[in-house]
Structure formats: structure tokens, C-alpha cells
PyMOL commands that place a pseudoatom at each C-alpha (Angstrom):
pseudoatom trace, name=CA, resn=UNK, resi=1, chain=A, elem=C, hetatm=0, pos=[99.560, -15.670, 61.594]
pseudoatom trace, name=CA, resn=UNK, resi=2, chain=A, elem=C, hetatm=0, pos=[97.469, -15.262, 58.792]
pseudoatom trace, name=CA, resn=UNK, resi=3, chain=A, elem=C, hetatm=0, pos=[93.883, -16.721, 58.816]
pseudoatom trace, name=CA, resn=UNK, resi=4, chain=A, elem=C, hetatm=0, pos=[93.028, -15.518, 55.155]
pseudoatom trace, name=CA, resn=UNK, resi=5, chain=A, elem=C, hetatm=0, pos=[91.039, -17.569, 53.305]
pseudoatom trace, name=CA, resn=UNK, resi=6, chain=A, elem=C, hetatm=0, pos=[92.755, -18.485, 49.856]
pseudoatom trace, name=CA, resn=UNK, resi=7, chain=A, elem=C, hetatm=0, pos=[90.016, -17.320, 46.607]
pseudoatom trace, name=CA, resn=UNK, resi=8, chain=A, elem=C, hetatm=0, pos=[92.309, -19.741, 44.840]
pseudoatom trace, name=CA, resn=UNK, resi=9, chain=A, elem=C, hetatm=0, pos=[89.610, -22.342, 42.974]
pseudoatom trace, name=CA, resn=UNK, resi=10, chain=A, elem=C, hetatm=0, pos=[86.355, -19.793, 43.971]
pseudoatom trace, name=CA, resn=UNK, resi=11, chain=A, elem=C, hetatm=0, pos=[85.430, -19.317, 40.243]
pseudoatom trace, name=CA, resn=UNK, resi=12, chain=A, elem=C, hetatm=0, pos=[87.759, -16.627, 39.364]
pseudoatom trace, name=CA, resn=UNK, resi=13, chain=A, elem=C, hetatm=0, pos=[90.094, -18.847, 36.726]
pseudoatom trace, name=CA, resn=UNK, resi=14, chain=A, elem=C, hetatm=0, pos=[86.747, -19.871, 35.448]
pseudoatom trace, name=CA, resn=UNK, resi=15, chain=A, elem=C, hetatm=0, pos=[85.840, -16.219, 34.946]
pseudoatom trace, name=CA, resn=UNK, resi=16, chain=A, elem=C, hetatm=0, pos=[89.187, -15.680, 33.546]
pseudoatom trace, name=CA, resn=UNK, resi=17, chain=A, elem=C, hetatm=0, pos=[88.839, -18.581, 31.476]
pseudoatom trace, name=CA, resn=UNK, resi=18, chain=A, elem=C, hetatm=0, pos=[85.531, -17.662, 30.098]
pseudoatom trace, name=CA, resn=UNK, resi=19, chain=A, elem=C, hetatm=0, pos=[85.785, -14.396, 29.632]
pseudoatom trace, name=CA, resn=UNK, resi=20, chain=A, elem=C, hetatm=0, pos=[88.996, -15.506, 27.235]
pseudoatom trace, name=CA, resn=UNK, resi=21, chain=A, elem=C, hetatm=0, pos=[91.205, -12.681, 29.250]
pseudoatom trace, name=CA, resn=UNK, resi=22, chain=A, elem=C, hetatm=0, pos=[94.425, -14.186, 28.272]
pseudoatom trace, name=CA, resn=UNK, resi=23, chain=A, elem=C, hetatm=0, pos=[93.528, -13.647, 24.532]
pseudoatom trace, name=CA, resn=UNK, resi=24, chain=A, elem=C, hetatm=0, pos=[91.998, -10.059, 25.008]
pseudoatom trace, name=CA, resn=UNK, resi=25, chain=A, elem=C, hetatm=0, pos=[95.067, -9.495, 26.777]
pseudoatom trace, name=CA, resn=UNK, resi=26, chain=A, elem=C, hetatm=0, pos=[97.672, -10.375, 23.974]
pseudoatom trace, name=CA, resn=UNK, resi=27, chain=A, elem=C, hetatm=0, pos=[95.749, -9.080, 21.253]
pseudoatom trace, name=CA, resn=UNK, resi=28, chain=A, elem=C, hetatm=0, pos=[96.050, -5.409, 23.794]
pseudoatom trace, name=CA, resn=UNK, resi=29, chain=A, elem=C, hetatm=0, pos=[99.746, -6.011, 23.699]
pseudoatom trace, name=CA, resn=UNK, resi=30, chain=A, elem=C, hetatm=0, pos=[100.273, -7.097, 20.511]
pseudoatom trace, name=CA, resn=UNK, resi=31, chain=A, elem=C, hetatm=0, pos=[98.134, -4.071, 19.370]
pseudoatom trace, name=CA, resn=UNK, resi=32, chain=A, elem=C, hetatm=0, pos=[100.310, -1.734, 21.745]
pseudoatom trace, name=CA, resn=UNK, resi=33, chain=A, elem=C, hetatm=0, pos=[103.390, -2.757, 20.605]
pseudoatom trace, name=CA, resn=UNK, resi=34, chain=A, elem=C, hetatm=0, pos=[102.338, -2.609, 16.752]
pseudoatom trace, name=CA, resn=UNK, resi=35, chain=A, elem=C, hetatm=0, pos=[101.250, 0.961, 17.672]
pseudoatom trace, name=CA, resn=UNK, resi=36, chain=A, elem=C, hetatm=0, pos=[105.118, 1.956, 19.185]
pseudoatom trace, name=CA, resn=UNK, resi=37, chain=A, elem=C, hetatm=0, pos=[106.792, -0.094, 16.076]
pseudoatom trace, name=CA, resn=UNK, resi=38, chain=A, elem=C, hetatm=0, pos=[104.809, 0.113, 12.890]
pseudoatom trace, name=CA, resn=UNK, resi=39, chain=A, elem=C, hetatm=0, pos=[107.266, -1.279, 11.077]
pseudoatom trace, name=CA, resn=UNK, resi=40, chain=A, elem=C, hetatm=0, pos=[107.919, -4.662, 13.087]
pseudoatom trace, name=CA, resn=UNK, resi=41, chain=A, elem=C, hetatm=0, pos=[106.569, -7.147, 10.248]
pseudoatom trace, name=CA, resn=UNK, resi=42, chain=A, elem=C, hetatm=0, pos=[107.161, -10.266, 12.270]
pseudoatom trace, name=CA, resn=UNK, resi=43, chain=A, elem=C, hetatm=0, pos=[104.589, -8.985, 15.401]
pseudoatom trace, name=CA, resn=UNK, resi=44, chain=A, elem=C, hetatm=0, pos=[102.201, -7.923, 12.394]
pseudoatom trace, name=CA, resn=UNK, resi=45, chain=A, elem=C, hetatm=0, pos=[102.401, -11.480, 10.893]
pseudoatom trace, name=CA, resn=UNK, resi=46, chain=A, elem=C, hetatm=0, pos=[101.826, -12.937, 14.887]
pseudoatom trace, name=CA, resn=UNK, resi=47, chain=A, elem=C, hetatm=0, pos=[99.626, -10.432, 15.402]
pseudoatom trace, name=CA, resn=UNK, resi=48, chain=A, elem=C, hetatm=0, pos=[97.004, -11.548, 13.137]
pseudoatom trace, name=CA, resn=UNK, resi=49, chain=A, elem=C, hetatm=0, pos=[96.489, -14.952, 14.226]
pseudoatom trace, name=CA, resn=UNK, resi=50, chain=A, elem=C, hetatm=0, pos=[97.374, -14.652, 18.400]
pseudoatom trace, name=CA, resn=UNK, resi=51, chain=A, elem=C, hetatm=0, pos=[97.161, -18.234, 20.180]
pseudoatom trace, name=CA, resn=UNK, resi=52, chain=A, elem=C, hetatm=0, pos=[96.374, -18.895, 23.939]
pseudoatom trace, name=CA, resn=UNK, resi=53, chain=A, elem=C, hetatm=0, pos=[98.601, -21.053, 26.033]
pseudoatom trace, name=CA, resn=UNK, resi=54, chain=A, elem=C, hetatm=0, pos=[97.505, -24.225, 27.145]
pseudoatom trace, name=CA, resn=UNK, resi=55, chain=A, elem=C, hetatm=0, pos=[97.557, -25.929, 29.849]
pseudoatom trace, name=CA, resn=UNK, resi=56, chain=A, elem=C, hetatm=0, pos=[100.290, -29.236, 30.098]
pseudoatom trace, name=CA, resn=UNK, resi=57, chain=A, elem=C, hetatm=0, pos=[98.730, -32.985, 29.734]
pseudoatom trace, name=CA, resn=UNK, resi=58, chain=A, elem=C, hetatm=0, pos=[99.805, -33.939, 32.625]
pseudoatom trace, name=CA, resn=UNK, resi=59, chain=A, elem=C, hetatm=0, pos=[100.788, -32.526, 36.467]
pseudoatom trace, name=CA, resn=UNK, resi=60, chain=A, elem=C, hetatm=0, pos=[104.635, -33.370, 37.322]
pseudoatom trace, name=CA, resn=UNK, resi=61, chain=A, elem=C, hetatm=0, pos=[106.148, -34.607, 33.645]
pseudoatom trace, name=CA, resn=UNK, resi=62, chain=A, elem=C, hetatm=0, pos=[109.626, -33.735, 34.509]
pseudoatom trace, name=CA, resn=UNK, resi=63, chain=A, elem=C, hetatm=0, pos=[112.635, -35.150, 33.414]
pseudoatom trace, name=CA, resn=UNK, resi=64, chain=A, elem=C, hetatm=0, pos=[114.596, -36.807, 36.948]
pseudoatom trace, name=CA, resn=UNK, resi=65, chain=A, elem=C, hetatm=0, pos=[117.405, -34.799, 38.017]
pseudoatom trace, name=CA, resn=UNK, resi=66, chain=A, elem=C, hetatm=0, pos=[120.744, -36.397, 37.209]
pseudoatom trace, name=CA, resn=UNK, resi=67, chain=A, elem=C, hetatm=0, pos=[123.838, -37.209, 39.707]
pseudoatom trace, name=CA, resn=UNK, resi=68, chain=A, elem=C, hetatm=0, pos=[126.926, -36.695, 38.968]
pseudoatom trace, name=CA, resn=UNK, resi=69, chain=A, elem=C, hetatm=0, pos=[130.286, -38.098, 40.131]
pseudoatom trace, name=CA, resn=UNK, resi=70, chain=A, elem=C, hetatm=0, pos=[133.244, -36.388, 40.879]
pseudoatom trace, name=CA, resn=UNK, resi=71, chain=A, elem=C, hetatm=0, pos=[136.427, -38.048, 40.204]
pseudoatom trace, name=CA, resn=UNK, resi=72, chain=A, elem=C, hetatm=0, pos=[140.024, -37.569, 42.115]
pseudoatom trace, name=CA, resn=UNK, resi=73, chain=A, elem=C, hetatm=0, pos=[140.797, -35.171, 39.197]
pseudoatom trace, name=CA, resn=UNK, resi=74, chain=A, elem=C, hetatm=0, pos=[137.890, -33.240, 38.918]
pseudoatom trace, name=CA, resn=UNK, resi=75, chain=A, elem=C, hetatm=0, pos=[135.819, -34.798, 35.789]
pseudoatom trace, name=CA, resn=UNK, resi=76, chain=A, elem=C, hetatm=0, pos=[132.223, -34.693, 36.280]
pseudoatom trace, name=CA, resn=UNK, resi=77, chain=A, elem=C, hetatm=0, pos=[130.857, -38.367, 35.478]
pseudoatom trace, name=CA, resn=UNK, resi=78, chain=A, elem=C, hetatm=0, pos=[127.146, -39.041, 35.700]
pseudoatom trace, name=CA, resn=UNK, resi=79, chain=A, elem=C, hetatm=0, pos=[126.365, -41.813, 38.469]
pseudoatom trace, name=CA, resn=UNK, resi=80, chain=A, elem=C, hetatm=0, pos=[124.917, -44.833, 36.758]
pseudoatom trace, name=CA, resn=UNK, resi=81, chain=A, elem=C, hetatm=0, pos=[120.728, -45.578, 37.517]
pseudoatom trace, name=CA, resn=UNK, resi=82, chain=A, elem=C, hetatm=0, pos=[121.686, -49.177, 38.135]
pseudoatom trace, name=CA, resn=UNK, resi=83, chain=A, elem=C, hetatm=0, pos=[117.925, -49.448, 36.700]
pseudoatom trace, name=CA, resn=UNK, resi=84, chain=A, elem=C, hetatm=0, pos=[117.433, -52.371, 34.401]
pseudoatom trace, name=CA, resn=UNK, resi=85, chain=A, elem=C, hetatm=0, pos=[117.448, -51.893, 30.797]
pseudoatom trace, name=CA, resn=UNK, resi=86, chain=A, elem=C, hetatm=0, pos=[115.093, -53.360, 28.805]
pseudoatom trace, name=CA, resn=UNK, resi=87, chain=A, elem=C, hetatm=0, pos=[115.839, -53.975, 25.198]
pseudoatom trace, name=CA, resn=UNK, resi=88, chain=A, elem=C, hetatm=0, pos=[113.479, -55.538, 22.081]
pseudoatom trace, name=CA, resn=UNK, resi=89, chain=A, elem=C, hetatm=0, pos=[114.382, -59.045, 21.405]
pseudoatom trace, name=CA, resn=UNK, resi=90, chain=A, elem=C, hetatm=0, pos=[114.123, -60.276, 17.752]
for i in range(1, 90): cmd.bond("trace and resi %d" % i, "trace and resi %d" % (i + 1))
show_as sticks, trace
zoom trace
């Protein structure tokens, strides 16, 4: 079995991070690719103003999978949550 130590968390996304590597890297694409099509107006409009991706707000914001029923004639139903509803009273 493997005994490898993982580098994962040993400072290099912080070097990546601070060295801004995902930005140098899309402004290298966009640059190649404006190179092979010098007439692509819509890269050359992106290309000026490149944005890094970000990180999501929170770890594990995903929508619950949904159930479905299957009736005797094949129609897909979904399965009630039998969770209560809560609803503003006036």
C-alpha cells in the first residue's frame, strides 16, 4: 500500500494563491487563443478584463436529491417530503 504523504495543505495553494497563477494563467490562454483567432471580438472584449474564480460561501450547499415514484403505468411522480410546511400568517 501506499505510505505517501499527501502535500495537500503544505503551502502550495497558498503559493498558487499568491503568486495569482490562476490569473497569469487565463490571461496566457486568453492571449493564445487571441493569437490563433484575431478576429474573435467576444474573447478580445473578455480578454481585457479576465476574472478569477472564487471559491463557494459555503462547503456542501447542495440542493437534496429528489425521489421519485413509479406508478403501475409507468409515470414518474415525485415522493412527497412529508416535511411540515410552514406558511406566513397574516
Amino acid at each position: 500500500m501506499a505510505k505517501k504523504v499527501s502535500k495537500k495543505g503544505k503551502g502550495a495553494y497558498a503559493t498558487y494563491a499568491g503568486e495569482n497563477r490562476a490569473m497569469v494563467n487565463k490571461v496566457r490562454r486568453v492571449t493564445r487563443h487571441l493569437k490563433n483567432h484575431p478576429n474573435d471580438t467576444q474573447t478580445t472584449v473578455a480578454g481585457l478584463n479576465p476574472t478569477a474564480k472564487k471559491a463557494p460561501r459555503t462547503k456542501g450547499n447542495f440542493p437534496d436529491q429528489k425521489t421519485y415514484w413509479y406508478d403501475g403505468a409507468g409515470h414518474k411522480i415525485l415522493m412527497p417530503t412529508f416535511a411540515p410546511t410552514f406558511k406566513a400568517v397574516k
